[in-house]
C-alpha positions as CSV (number, residue, x, y, z in Angstrom):
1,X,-27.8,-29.2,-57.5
2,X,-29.2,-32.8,-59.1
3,X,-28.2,-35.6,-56.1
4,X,-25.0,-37.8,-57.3
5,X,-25.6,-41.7,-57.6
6,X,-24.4,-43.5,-54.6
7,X,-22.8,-46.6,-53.9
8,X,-22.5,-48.0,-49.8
9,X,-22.3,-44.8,-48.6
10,X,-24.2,-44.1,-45.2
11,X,-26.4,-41.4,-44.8
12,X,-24.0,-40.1,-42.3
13,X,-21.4,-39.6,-44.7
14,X,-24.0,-38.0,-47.1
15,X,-24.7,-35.4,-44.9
16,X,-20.8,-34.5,-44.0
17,X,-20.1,-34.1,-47.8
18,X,-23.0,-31.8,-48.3
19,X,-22.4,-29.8,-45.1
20,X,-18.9,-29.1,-46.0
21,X,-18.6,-29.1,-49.6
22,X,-14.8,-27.5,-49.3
23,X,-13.5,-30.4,-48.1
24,X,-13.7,-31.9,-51.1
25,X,-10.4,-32.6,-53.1
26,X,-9.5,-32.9,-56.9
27,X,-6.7,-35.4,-58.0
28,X,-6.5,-38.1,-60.8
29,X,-6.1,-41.9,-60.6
30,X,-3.2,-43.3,-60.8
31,X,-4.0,-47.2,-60.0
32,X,-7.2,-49.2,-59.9
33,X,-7.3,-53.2,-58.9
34,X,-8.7,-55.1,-56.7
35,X,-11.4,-52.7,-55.3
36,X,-7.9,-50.4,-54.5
37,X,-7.4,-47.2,-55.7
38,X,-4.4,-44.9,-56.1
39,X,-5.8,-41.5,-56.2
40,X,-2.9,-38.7,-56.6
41,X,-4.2,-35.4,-54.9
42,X,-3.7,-31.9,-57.0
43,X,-1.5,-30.5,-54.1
44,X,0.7,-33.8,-54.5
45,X,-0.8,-36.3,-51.6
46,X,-1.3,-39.5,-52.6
47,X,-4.3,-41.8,-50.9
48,X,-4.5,-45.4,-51.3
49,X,-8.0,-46.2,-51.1
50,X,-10.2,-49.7,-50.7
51,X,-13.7,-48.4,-52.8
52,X,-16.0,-50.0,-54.8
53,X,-14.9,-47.3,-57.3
54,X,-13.2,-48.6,-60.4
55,X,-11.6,-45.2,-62.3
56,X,-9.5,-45.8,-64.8
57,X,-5.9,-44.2,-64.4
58,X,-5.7,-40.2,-65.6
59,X,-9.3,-40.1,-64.9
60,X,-10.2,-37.2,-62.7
61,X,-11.5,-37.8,-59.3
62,X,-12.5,-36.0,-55.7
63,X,-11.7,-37.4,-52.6
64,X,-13.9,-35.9,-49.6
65,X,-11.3,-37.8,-46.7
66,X,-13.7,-36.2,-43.9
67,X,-16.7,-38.4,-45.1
68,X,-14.8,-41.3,-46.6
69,X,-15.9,-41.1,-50.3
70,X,-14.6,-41.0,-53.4
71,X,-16.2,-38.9,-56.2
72,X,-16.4,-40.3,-60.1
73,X,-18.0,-38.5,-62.7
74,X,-21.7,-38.0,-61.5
75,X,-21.4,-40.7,-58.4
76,X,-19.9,-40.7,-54.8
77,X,-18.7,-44.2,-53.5
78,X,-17.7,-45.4,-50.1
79,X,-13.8,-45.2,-49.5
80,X,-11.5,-45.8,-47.3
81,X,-7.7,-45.7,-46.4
82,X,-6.2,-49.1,-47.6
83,X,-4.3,-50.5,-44.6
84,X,-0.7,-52.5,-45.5
C-alpha cells in the first residue's frame, strides 16, 4: 500500500492509523469554511472538525477520530473536534 500525502500530521498519529486501520470511518462533507469541516459519518454521526482539509461538500471522506485525521482522496490531514 503506496504512503498517502500528509499534511501536519505527527508521526504519532501516523502510526495509530496504520496500526488500526478499522478505525477508520467513511462519510461525506457536508460543510467546508474557514479551515472547518462538517463531515456526516455513514452510520449518521456528524463531526465538526478544524483541519487544514478543504473537501468540497458531497465529497467522500474518512475520519480516523482515534488519531485525529481526516482522509481526502489520496491524503490524510490533521483534524480535530471544533470546539463552540
Amino acid at each position: 500500500m503506496p504512503y498517502p500525502t500528509r499534511s501536519d500530521v505527527l508521526p504519532i498519529q501516523a502510526v495509530v492509523a496504520t496500526a488500526s486501520p478499522s478505525a477508520w470511518r467513511d462519510g461525506l462533507v457536508l460543510a467546508q469554511a474557514d479551515a472547518q469541516v462538517t463531515v456526516a459519518l455513514l452510520d449518521g454521526e456528524v463531526h465538526d472538525l478544524v483541519t487544514g482539509a478543504t473537501p468540497q461538500p458531497g465529497e467522500p471522506v474518512a475520519l480516523h477520530p482515534v488519531a485525529g485525521l481526516l482522509a481526502v482522496g489520496g491524503a490524510w490531514f490533521a483534524a480535530r473536534p471544533a470546539v463552540g
